[in-house]
PyMOL Python script that loads the backbone (N, CA, C, O; Angstrom):
from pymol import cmd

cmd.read_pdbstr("""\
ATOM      1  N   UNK A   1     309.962 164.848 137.519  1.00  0.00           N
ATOM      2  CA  UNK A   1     309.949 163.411 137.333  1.00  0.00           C
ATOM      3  C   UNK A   1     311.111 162.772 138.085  1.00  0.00           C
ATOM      4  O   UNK A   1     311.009 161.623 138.515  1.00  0.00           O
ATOM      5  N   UNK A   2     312.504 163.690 138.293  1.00  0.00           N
ATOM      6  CA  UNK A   2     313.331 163.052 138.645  1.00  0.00           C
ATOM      7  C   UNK A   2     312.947 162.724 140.497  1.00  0.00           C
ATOM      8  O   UNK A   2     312.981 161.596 140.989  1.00  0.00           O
ATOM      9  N   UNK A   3     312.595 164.020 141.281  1.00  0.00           N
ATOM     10  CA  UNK A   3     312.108 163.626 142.745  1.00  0.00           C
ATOM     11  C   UNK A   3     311.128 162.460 142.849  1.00  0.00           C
ATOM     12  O   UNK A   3     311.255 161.622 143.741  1.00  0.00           O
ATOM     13  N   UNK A   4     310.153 162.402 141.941  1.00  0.00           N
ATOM     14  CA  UNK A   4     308.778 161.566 141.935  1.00  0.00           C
ATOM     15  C   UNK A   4     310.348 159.847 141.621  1.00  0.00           C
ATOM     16  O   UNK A   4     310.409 158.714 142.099  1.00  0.00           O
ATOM     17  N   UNK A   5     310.978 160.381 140.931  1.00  0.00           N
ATOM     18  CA  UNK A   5     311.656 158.769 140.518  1.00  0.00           C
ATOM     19  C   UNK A   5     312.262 158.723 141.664  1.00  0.00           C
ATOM     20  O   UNK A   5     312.013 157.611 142.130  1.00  0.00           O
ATOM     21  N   UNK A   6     312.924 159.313 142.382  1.00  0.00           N
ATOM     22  CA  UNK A   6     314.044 159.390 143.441  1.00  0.00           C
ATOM     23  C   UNK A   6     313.237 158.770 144.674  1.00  0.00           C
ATOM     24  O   UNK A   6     313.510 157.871 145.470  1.00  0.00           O
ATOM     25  N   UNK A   7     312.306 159.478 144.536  1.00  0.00           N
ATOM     26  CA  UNK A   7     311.002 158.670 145.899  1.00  0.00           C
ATOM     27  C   UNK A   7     310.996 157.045 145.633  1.00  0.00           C
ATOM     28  O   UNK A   7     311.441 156.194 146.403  1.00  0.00           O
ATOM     29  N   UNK A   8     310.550 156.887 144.701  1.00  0.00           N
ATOM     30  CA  UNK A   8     310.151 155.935 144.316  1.00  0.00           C
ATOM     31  C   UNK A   8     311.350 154.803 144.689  1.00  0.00           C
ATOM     32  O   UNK A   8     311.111 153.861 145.444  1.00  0.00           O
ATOM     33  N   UNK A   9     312.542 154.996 144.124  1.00  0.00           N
ATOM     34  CA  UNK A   9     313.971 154.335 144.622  1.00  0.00           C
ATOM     35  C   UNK A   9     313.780 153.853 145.777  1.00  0.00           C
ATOM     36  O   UNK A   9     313.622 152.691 146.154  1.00  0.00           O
ATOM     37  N   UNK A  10     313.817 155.290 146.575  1.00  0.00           N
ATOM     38  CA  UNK A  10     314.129 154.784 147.848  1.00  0.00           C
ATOM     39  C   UNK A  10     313.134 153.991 148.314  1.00  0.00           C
ATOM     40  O   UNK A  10     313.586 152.989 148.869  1.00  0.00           O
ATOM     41  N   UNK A  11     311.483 154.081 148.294  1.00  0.00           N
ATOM     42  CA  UNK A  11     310.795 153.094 148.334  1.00  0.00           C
ATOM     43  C   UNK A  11     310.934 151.623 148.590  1.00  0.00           C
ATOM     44  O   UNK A  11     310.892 150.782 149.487  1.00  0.00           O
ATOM     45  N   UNK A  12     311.208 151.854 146.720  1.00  0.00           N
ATOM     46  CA  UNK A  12     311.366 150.398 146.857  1.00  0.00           C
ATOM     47  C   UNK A  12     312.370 149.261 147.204  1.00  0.00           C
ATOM     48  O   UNK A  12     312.288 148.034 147.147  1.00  0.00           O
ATOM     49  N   UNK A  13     313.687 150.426 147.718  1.00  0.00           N
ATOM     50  CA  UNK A  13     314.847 149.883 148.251  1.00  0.00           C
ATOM     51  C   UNK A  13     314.426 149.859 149.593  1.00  0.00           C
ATOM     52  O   UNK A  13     314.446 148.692 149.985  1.00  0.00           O
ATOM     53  N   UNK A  14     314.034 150.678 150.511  1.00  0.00           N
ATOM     54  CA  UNK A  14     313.403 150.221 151.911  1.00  0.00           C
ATOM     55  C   UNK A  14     312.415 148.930 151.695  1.00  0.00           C
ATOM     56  O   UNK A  14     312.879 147.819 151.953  1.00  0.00           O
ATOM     57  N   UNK A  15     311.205 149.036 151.276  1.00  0.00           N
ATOM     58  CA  UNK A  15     309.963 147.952 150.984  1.00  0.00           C
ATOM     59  C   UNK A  15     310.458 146.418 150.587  1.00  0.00           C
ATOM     60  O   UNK A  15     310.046 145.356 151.054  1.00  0.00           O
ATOM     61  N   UNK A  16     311.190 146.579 149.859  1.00  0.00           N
ATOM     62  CA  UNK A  16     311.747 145.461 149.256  1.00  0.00           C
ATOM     63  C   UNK A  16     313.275 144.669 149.801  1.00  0.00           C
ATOM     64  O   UNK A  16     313.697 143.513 149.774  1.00  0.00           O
ATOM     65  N   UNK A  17     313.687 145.705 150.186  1.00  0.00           N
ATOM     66  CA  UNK A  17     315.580 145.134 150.694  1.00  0.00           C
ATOM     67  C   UNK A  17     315.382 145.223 152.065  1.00  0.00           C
ATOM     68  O   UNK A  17     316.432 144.803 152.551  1.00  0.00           O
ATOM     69  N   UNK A  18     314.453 145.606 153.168  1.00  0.00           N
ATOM     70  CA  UNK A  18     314.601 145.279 154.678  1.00  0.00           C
ATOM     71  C   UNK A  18     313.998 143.807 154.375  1.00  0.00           C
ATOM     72  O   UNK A  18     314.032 143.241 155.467  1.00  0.00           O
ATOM     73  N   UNK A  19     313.580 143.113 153.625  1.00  0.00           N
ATOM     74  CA  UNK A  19     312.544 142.109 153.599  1.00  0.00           C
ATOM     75  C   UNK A  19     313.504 140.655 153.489  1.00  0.00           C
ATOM     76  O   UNK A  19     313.090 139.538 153.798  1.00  0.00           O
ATOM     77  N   UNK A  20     314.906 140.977 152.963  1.00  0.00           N
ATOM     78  CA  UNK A  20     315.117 139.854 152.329  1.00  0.00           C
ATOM     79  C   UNK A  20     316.732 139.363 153.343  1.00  0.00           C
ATOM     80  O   UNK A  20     316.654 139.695 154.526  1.00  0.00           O
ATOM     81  N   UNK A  21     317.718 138.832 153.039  1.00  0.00           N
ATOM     82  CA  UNK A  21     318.840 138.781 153.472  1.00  0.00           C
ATOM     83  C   UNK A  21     319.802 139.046 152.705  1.00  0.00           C
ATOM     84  O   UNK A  21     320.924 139.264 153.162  1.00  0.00           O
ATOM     85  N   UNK A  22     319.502 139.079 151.234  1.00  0.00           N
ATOM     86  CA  UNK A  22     320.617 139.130 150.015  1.00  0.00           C
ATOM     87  C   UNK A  22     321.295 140.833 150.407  1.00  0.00           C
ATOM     88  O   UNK A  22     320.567 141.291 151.287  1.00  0.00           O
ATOM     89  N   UNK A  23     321.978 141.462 150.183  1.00  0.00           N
ATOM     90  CA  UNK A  23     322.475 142.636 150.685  1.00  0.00           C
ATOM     91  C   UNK A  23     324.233 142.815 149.461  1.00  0.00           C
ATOM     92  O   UNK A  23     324.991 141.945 149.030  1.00  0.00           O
ATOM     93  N   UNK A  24     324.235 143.729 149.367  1.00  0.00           N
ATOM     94  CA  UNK A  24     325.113 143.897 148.330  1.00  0.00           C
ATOM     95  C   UNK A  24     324.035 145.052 147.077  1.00  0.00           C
ATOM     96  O   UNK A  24     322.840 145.253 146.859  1.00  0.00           O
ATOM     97  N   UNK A  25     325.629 145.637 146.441  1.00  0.00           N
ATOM     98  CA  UNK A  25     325.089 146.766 145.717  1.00  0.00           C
ATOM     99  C   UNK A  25     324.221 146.184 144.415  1.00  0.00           C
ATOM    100  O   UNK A  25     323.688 147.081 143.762  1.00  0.00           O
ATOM    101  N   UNK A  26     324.086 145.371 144.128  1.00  0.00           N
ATOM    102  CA  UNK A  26     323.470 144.388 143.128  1.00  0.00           C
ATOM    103  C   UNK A  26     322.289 144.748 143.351  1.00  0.00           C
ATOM    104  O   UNK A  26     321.764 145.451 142.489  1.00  0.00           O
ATOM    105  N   UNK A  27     321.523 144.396 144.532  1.00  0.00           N
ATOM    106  CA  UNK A  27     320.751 144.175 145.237  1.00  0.00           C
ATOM    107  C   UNK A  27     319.796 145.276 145.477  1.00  0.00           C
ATOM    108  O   UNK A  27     318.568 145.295 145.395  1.00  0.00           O
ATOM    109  N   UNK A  28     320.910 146.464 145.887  1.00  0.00           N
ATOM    110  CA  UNK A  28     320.422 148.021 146.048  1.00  0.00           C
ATOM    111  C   UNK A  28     319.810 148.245 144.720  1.00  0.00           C
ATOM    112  O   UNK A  28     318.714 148.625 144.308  1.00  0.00           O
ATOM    113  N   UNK A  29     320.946 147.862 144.203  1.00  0.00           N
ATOM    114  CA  UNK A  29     320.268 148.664 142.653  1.00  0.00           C
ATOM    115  C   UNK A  29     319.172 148.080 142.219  1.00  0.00           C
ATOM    116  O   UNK A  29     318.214 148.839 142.073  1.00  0.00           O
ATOM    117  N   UNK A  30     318.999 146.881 141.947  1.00  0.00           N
ATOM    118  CA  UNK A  30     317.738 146.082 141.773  1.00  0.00           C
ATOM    119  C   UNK A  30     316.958 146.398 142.368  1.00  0.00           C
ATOM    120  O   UNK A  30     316.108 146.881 141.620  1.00  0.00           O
ATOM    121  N   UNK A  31     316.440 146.481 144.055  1.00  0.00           N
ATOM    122  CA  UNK A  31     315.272 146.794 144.337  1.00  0.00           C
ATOM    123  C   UNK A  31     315.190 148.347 144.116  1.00  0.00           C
ATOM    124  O   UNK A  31     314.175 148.882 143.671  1.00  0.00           O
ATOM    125  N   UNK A  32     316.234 148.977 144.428  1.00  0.00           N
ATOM    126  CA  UNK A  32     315.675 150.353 144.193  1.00  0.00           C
ATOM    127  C   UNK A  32     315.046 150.832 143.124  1.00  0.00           C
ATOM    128  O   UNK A  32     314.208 151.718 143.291  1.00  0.00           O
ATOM    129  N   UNK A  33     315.338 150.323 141.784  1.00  0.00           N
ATOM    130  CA  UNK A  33     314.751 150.128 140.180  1.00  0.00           C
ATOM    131  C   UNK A  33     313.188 149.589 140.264  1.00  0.00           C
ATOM    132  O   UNK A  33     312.405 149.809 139.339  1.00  0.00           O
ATOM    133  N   UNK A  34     312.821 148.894 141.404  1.00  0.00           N
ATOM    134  CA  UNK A  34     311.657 148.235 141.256  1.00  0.00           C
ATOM    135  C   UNK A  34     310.445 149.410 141.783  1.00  0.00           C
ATOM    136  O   UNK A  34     309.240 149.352 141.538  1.00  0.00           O
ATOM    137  N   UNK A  35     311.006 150.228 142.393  1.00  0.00           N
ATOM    138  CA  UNK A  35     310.350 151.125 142.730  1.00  0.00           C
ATOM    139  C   UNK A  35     310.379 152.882 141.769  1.00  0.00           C
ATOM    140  O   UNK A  35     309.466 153.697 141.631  1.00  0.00           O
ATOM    141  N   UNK A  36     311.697 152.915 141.312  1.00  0.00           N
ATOM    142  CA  UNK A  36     312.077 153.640 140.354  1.00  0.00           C
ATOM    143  C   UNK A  36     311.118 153.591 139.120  1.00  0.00           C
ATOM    144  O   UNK A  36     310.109 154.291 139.040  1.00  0.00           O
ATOM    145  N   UNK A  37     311.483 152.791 138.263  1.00  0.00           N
ATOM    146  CA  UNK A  37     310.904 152.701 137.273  1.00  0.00           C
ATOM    147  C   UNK A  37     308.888 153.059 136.935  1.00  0.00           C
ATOM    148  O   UNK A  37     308.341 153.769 136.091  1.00  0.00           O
ATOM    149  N   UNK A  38     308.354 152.234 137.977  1.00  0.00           N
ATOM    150  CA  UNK A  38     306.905 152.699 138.098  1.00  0.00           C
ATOM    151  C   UNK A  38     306.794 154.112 138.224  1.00  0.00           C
ATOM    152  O   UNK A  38     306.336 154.768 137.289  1.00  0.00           O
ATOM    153  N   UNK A  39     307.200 154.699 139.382  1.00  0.00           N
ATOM    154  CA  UNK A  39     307.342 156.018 139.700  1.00  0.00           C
ATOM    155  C   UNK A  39     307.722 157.075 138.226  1.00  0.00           C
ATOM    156  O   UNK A  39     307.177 158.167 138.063  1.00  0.00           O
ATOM    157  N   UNK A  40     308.539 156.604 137.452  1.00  0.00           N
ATOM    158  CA  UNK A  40     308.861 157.679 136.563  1.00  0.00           C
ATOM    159  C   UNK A  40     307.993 157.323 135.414  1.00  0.00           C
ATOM    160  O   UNK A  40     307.979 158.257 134.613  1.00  0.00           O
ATOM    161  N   UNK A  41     307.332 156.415 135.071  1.00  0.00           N
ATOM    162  CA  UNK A  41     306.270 155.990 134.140  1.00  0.00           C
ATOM    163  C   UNK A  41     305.508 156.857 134.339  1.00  0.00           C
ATOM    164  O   UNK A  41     305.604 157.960 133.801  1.00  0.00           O
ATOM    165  N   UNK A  42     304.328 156.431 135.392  1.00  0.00           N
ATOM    166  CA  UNK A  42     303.346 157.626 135.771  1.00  0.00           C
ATOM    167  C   UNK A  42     303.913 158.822 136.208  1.00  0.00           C
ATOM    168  O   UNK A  42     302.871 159.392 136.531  1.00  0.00           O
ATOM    169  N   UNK A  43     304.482 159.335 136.367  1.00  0.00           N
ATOM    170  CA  UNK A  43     304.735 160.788 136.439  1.00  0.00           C
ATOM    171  C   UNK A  43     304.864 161.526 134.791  1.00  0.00           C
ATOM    172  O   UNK A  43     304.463 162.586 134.310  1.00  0.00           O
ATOM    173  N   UNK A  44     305.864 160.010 134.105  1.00  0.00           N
ATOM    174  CA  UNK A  44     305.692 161.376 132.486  1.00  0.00           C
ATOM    175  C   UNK A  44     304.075 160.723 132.070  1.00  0.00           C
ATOM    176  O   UNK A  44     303.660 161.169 131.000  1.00  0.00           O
ATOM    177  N   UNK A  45     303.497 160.119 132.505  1.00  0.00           N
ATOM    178  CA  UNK A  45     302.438 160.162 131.590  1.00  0.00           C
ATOM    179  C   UNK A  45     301.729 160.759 132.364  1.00  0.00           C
ATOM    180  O   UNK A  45     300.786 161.200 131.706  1.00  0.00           O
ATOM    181  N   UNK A  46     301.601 161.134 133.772  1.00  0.00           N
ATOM    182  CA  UNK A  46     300.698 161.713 134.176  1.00  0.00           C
ATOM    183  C   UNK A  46     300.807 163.541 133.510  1.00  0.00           C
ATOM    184  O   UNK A  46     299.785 164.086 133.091  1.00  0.00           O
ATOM    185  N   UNK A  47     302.388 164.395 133.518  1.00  0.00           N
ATOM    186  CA  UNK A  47     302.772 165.609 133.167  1.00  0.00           C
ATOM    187  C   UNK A  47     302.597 165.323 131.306  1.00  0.00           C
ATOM    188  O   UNK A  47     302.488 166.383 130.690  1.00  0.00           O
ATOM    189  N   UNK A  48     302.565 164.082 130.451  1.00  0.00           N
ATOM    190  CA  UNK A  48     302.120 164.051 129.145  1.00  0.00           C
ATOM    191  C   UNK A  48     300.697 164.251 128.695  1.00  0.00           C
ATOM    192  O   UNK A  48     300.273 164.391 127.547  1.00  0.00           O
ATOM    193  N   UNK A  49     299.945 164.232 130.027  1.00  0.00           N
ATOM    194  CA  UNK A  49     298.079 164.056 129.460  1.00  0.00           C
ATOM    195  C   UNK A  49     297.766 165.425 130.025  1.00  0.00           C
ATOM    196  O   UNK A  49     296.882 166.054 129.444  1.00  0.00           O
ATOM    197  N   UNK A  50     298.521 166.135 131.358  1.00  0.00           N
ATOM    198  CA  UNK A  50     298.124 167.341 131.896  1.00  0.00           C
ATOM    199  C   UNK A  50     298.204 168.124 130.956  1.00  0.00           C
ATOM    200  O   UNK A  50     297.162 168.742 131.172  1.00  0.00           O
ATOM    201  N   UNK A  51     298.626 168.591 130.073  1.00  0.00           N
ATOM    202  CA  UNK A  51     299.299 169.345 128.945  1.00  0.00           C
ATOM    203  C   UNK A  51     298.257 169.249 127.900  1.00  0.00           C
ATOM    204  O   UNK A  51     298.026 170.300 127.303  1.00  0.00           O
ATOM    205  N   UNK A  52     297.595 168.223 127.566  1.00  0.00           N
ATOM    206  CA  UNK A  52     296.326 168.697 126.428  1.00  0.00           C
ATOM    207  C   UNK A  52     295.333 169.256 127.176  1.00  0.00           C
ATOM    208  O   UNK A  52     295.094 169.126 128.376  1.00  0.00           O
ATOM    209  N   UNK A  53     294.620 170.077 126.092  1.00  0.00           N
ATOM    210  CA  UNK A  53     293.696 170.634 126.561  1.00  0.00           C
ATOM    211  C   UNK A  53     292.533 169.473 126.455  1.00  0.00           C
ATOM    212  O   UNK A  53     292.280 168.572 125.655  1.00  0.00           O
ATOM    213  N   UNK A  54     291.807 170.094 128.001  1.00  0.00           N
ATOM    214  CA  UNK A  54     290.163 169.243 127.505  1.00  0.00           C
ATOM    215  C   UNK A  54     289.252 169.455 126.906  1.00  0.00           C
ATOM    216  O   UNK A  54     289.059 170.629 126.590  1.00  0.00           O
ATOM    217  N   UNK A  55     288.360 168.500 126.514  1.00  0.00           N
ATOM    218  CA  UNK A  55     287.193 169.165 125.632  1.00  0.00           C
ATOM    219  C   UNK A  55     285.879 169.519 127.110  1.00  0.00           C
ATOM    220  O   UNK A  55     285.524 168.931 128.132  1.00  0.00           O
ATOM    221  N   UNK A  56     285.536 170.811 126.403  1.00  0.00           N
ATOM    222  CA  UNK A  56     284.748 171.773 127.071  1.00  0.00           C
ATOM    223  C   UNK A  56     283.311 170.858 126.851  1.00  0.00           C
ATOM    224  O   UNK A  56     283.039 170.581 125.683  1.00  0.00           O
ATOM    225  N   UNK A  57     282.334 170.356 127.980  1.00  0.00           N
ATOM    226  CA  UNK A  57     281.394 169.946 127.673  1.00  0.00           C
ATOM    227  C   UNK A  57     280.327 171.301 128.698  1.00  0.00           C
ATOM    228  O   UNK A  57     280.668 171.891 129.723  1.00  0.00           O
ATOM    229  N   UNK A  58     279.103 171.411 127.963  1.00  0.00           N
ATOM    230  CA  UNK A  58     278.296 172.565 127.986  1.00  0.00           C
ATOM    231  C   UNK A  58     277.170 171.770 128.648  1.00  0.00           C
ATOM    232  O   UNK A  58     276.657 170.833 128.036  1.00  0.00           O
ATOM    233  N   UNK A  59     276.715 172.154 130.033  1.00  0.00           N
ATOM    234  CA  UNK A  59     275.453 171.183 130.507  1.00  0.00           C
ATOM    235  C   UNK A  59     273.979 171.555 129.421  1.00  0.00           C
ATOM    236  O   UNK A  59     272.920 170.952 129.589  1.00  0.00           O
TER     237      UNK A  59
END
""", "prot")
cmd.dss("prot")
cmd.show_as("cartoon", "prot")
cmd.util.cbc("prot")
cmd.orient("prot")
């Protein structure tokens, strides 16, 4: 979760902070969070649902 979040950072610190003029660590941190945060959502819920078992359907 932490690489899948770490991607995500940098993401959204490239995507979002080449775009604008504001610049400062404020800034870093903010957009990089905008991309962070999604990224580590779906990853634990995606590794929280992999983990049950499915129900077996029989054609």
């Amino acid at each position: 979760m932490l690489i899948v979040g770490s991607a995500g950072f940098a993401a959204g610190e490239l995507l979002h902070g080449l775009q604008g003029r504001d610049s400062g660590v404020v800034q870093f941190i903010l957009h990089g969070l905008s991309g962070f945060l999604p990224a580590m959502i779906s990853s634990w819920l995606a590794h929280k649902y992999a983990e049950q078992p499915q129900a077996a359907t029989h054609p």
